[in-house]
C-alpha positions in Angstrom: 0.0 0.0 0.0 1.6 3.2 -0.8 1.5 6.1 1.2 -1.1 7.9 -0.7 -3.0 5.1 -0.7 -2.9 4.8 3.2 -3.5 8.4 3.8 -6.8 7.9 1.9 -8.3 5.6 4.2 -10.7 5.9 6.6 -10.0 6.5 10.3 -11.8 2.5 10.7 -9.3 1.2 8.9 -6.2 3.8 10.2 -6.8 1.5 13.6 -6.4 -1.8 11.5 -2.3 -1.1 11.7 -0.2 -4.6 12.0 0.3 -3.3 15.5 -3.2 -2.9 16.8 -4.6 -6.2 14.6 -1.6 -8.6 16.4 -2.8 -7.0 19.7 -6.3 -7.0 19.1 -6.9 -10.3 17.8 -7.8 -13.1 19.6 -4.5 -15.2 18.8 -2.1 -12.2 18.9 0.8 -11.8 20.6 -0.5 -10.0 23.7 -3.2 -12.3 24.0 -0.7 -14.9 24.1 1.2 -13.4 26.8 -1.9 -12.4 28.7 -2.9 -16.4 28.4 0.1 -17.9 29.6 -0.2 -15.5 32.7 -4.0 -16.5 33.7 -3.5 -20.2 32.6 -2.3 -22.9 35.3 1.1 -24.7 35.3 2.0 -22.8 37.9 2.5 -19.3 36.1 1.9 -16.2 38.1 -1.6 -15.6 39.1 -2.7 -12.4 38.0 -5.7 -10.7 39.8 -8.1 -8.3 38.1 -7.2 -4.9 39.1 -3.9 -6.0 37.4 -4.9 -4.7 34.1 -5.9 -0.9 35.3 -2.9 -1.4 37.9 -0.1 -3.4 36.7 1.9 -3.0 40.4 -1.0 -3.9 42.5 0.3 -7.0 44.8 -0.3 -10.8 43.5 0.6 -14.0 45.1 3.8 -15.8 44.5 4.4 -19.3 43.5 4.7 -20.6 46.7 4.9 -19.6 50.0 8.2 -16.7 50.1 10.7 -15.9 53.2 11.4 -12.7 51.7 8.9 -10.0 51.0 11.8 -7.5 49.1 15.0 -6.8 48.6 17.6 -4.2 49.0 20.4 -4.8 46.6 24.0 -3.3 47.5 26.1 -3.5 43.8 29.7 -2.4 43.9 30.2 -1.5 40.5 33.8 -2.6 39.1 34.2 -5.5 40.8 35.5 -5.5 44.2 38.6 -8.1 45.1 37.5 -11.2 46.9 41.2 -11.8 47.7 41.5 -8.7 49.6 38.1 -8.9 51.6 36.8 -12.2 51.9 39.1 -15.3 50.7 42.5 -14.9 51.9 45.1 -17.3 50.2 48.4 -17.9 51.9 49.5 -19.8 49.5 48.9 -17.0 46.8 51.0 -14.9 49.2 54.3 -16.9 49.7 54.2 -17.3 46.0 53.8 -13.5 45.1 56.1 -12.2 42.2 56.2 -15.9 40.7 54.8 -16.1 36.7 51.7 -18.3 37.5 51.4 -21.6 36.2 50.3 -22.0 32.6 48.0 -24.5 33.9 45.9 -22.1 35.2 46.2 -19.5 32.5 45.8 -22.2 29.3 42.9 -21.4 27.2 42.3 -18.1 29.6 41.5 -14.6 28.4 42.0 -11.6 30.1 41.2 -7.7 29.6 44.3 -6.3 30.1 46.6 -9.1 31.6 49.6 -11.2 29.4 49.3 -14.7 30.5 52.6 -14.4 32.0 51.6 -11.9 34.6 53.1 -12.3 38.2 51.1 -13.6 41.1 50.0 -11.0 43.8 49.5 -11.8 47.9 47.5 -9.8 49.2 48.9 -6.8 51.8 45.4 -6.9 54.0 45.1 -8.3 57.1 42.5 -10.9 57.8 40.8 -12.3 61.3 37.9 -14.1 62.6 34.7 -12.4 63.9 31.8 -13.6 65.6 30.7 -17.4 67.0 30.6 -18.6 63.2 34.6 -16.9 62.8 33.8 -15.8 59.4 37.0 -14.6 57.8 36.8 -10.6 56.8 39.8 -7.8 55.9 40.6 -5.1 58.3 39.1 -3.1 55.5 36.0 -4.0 56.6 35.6 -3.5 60.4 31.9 -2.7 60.6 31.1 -5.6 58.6 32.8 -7.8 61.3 30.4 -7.2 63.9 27.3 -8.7 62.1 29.6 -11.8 61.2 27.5 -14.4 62.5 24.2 -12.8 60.1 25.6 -13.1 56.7 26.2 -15.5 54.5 29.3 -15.1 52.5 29.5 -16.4 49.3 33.3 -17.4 47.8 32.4 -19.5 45.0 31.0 -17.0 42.7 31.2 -17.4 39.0 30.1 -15.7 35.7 30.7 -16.2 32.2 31.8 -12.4 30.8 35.1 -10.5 31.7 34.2 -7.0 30.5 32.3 -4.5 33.1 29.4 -3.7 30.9 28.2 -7.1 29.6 29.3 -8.5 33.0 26.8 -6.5 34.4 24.0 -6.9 32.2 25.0 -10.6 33.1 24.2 -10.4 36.6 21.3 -8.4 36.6 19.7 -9.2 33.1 20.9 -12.8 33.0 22.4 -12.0 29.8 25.6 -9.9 28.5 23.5 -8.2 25.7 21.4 -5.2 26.7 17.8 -5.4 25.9 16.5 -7.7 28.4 14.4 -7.0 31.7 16.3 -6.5 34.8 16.0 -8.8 38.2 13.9 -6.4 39.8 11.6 -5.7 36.3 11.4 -9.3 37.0 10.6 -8.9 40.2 7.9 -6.2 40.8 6.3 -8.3 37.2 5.8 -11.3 39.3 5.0 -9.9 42.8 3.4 -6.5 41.9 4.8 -4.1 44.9 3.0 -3.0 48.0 3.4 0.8 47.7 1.1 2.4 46.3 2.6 6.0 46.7 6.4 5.3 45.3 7.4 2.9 42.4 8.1 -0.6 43.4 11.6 -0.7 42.1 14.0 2.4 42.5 17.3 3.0 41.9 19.6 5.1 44.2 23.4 5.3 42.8 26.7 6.8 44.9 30.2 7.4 43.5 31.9 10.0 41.1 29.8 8.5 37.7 27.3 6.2 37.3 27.7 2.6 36.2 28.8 1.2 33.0 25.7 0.2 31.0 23.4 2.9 32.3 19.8 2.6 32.3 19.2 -0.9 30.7 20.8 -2.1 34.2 17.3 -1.4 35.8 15.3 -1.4 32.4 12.0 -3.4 31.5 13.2 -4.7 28.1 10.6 -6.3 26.9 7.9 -6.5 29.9 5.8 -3.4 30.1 7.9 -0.5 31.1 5.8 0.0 34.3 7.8 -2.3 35.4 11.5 -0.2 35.5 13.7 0.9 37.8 13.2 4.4 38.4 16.1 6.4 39.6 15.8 8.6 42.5 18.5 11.5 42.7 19.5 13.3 45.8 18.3 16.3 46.8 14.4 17.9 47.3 13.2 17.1 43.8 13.8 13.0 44.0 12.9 12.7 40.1 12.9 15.2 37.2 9.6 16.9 36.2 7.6 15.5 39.1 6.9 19.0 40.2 3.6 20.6 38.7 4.5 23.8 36.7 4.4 27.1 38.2 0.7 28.2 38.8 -1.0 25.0 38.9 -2.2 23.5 42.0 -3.1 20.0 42.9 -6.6 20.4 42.3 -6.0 21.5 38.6 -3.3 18.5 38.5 -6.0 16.1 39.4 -8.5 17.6 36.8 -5.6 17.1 34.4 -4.8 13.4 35.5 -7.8 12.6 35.3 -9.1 13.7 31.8 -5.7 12.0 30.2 -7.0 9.0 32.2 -10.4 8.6 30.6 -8.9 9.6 27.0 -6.3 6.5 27.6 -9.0 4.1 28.8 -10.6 5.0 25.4 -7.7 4.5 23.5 -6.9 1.3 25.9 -11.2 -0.1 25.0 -10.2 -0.2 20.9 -6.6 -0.9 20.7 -6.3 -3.3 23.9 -2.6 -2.1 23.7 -1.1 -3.1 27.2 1.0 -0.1 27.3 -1.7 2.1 27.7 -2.4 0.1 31.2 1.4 1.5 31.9 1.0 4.7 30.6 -2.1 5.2 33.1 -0.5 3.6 35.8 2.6 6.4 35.8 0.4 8.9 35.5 -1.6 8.4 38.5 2.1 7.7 40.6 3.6 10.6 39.0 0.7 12.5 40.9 0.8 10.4 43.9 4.8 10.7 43.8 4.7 14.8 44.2 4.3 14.6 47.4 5.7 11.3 48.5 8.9 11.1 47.0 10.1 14.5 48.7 9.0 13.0 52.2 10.8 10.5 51.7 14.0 12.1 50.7 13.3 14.1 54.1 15.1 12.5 56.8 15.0 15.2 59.0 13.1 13.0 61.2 15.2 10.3 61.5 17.3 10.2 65.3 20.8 11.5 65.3 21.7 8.1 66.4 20.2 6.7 63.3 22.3 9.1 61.1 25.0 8.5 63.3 25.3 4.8 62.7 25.1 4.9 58.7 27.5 7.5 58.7 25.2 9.9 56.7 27.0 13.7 56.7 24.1 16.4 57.0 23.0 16.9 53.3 26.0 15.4 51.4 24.9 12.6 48.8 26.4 9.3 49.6 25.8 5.7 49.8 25.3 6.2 53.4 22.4 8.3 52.5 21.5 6.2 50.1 21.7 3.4 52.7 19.3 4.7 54.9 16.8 5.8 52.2 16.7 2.3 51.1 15.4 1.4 54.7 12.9 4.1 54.0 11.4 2.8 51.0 10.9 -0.6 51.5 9.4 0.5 55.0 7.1 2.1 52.5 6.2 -0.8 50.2 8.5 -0.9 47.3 9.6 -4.1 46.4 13.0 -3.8 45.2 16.1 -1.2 45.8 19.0 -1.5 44.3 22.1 0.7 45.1 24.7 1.3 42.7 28.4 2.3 44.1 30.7 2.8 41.6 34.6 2.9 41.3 35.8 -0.7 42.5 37.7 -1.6 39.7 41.0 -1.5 40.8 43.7 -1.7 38.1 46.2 -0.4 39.3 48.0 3.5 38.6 47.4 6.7 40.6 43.6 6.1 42.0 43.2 2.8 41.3 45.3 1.0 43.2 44.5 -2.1 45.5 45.4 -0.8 48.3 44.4 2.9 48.9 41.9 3.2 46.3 40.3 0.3 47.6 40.4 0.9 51.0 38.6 4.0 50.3 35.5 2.4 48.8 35.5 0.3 51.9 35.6 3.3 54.7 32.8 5.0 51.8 30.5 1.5 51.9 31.4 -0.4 54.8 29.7 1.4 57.4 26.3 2.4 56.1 25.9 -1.4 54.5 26.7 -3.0 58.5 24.1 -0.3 59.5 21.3 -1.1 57.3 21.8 -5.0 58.5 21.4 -3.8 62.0 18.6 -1.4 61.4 16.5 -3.5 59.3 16.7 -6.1 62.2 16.1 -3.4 65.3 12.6 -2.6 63.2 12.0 -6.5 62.8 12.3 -6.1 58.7 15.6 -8.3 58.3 13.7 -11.3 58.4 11.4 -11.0 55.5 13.9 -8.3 53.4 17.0 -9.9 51.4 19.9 -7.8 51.3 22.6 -8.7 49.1 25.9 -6.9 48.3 28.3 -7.5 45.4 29.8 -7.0 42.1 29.7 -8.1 38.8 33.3 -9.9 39.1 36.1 -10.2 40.7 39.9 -9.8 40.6 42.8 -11.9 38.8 45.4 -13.8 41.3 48.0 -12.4 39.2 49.0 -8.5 39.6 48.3 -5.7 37.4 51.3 -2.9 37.4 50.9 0.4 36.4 53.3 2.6 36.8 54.2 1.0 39.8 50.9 1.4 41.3 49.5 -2.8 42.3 46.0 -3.8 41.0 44.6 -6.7 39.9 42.4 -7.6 36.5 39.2 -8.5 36.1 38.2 -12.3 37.2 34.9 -14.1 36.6 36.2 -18.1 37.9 36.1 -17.1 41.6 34.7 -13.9 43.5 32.9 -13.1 46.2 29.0 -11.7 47.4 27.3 -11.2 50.8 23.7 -11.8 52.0 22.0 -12.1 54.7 18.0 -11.3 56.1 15.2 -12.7 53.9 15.6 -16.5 54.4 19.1 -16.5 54.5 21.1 -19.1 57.0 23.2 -16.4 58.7 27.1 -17.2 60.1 28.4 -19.2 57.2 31.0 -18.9 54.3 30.0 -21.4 51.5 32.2 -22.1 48.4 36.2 -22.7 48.5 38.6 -22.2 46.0 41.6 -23.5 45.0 44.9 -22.3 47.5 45.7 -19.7 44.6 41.8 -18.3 44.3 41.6 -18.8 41.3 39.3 -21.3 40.1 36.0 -22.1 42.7 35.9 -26.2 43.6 33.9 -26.5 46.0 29.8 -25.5 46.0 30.4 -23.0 42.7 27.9 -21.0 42.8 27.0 -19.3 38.8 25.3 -16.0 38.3 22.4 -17.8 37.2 22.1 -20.2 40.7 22.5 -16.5 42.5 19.2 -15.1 40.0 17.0 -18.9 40.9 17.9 -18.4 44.2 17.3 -15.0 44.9 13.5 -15.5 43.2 13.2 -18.6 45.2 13.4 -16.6 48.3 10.9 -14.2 47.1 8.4 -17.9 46.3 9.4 -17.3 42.6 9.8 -20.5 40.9 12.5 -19.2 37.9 10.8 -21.8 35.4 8.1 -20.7 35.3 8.2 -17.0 35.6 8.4 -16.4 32.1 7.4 -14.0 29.2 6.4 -14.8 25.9 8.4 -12.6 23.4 9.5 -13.0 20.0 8.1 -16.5 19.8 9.1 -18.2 23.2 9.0 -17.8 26.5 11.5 -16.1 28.2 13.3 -15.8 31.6 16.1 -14.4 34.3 17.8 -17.3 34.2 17.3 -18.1 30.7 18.0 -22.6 30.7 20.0 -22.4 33.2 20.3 -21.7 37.2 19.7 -23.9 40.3 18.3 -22.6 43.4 21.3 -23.0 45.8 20.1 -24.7 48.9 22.9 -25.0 51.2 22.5 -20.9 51.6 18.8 -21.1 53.0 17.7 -20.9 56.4 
């Protein structure tokens, strides 16, 4: 049809694009996906006021031990062998060429094959009844020992930051698909109705590598993405109403764009008008929500005190204790970004001051939000998690003279604890170098299953039908890893 011949038509047959026939008829793609959510086999239930409000709560699979979960990411890739998994052996061999056995077949960002071996220069002791095994660097993070469950055996399948992060919180190294907590607030709803269910809060001198498809949708309805909250009175951009326009004349407004979508929603049955309603009515809801809760003038001095937060300075302590706030007020998923952990080497980078400089900046406020979450009875039903993408090489990086260490996806190291989680354990050993995980090996894709299994998510069958099969987090892969439940 040319476009003369299309501009000719009537407005009847205007409506009749390829779009609006695949979603308006009866075996079309959305009804497809809207069947596989309502049918049985154990797919998410999906209650009615779904479809006017695609956050409102809905059941899980089975019966969860979290309710939500605050996700600490240290963008870069922090050094398990500096933190968490000490390797004498790794030190008394520091400055030999590593073995080619290890290397064979191995590729590396920046790294030659016949790079040096590095011990680590941090000191290491055991805290708490369990005598988990933490760096100096991490003091605060000692005295809740005995309730987290650290992780050694962590593996992933993409050396590069970007696509490595994508990896862990896509579940795959291309950009494009929906993030863990798009997942997430898709299969649970969240129970705020006043902020969004999944917010982003980010710390450090630039934001991670990847950007926005990190907490996007891809391709579940965009209700469902993280929205980013900056610091400061006006939380997100825009949300304020423009000069001379009150609230009752922003309701008026919300309201008639309301009724003209649900008209537009009655003939095309387009599932992203549902969204486009839904942010409309938080946006409104948000102007005077979001600013409350970026107000913590209420909070005790003690409070502020123990996450380190620094009168109105933006930092992950802040960010810390706002993450406390939000979940307190329904939202189902937070996820802080802190960035500069990747630790090269060269003025800035190095593995020692550098990166005992994103400890003092995260240490602190992540011990406090533990021990907070627990004082208000919350740790028990919230998952907090803390972690990179990767981790860092054995072998030593040198530049100009400055020690750091590449990037390492065989072995590395996460926290948890809260939300189902069996407390005062280290799970996963590697071999006396660090380098490879042998024991328990726990992939990016266990860490996704299990982390849904918490929230009574069953990853198999929370799935999306797109592009002609279903889709999930885990993608065919991923095993719920039991040994780390309570």
């Amino acid at each position: 049809m040319t476009e003369r011949t299309m501009h000719d038509q009537t407005p009847e047959l205007l409506d009749q694009t390829r779009r609006h026939f695949f979603s308006q008829c009866r075996y079309g793609l959305g009804a497809m996906a809207l069947g596989s959510l309502l049918a049985g086999d154990g797919a998410t239930p999906v209650r009615a006021d779904v479809q006017s409000n695609p956050l409102a709560p809905r059941p899980p699979h089975f019966a969860p031990k979290a309710k939500r979960v605050i996700f600490m990411f240290m963008a870069g890739g922090p050094s398990q062998l500096e933190l968490f998994n000490p390797r004498p052996k790794l030190t008394e061999l520091s400055g030999q060429v590593i073995p080619q056995s290890y290397v064979e077949n191995k590729r590396f960002a920046f790294l030659n094959k016949d790079a040096k071996l590095l011990g680590s220069p941090q000191k290491f002791a055991r805290h708490g009844e369990s005598g988990q095994l933490i760096s100096a660097c991490l003091p605060y993070l000692s005295t809740i020992a005995d309730k987290i469950a650290i992780v050694n055996s962590m593996t992933t399948d993409v050396f590069n930051h970007g696509p490595a992060k994508f990896f862990v919180n896509t579940g795959s190294a291309r950009f494009g698909r929906p993030s863990i907590g798009a997942w997430v607030t898709y299969g649970i709803g969240s129970e705020s109705t006043d902020l969004p269910g999944f917010v982003v809060l980010q710390s450090g001198p630039r934001g991670p590598r990847g950007g926005a498809p990190l907490w996007g949708s891809g391709f579940l309805p965009t209700t469902y993405q993280g929205v980013p909250f900056r610091s400061g009175k006006e939380p997100i951009l825009n949300l304020s109403s423009p000069q001379g326009i009150d609230l009752n004349r922003q309701r008026e407004f919300v309201d008639a764009v309301h009724d003209l979508n649900e008209m537009r929603r009655a003939v095309t049955a387009d599932p992203e008008i549902a969204t486009r309603i839904s942010s409309y009515e938080m946006a409104y809801r948000m102007q005077s929500s979001a600013p409350a809760l970026m107000d913590i003038s209420g909070e005790t001095r003690d409070t502020l005190d123990d996450y380190g937060v620094e009168g109105d300075k933006p930092s992950f302590a802040r960010n810390c204790l706002l993450a406390r706030r939000l979940i307190e007020s329904g939202s189902r998923f937070v996820q802080l970004y802190h960035t500069d952990w990747d630790h090269h080497g060269g003025p800035g980078f190095e593995i020692n001051k550098a990166l005992n400089q994103r400890c003092h900046e995260v240490d602190r406020p992540s011990a406090a939000l533990v021990k907070d979450l627990e004082q208000r009875g919350l740790l028990k039903d919230t998952l907090v998690i803390w972690g990179g993408e990767f981790g860092r090489t054995p072998q030593g990086e040198d530049r100009n003279g400055l020690l750091g260490r590449d990037h390492h996806i065989d072995a590395y190291s996460m926290w948890m604890a809260g939300g189902g989680i069996k407390g005062g354990q280290t799970l996963g050993q590697t071999d006396e170098l660090g380098y490879y995980a042998i024991e328990d090996r726990v992939h990016v894709h266990d860490f996704q299953a299990t982390l849904l299994h918490l929230l009574g998510l069953d990853h198999l069958k929370l799935t999306h039908r797109f592009q002609g099969r279903d889709f999930r987090l885990t993608d065919v892969h991923g095993e719920v890893v039991e040994k780390l439940l309570a």
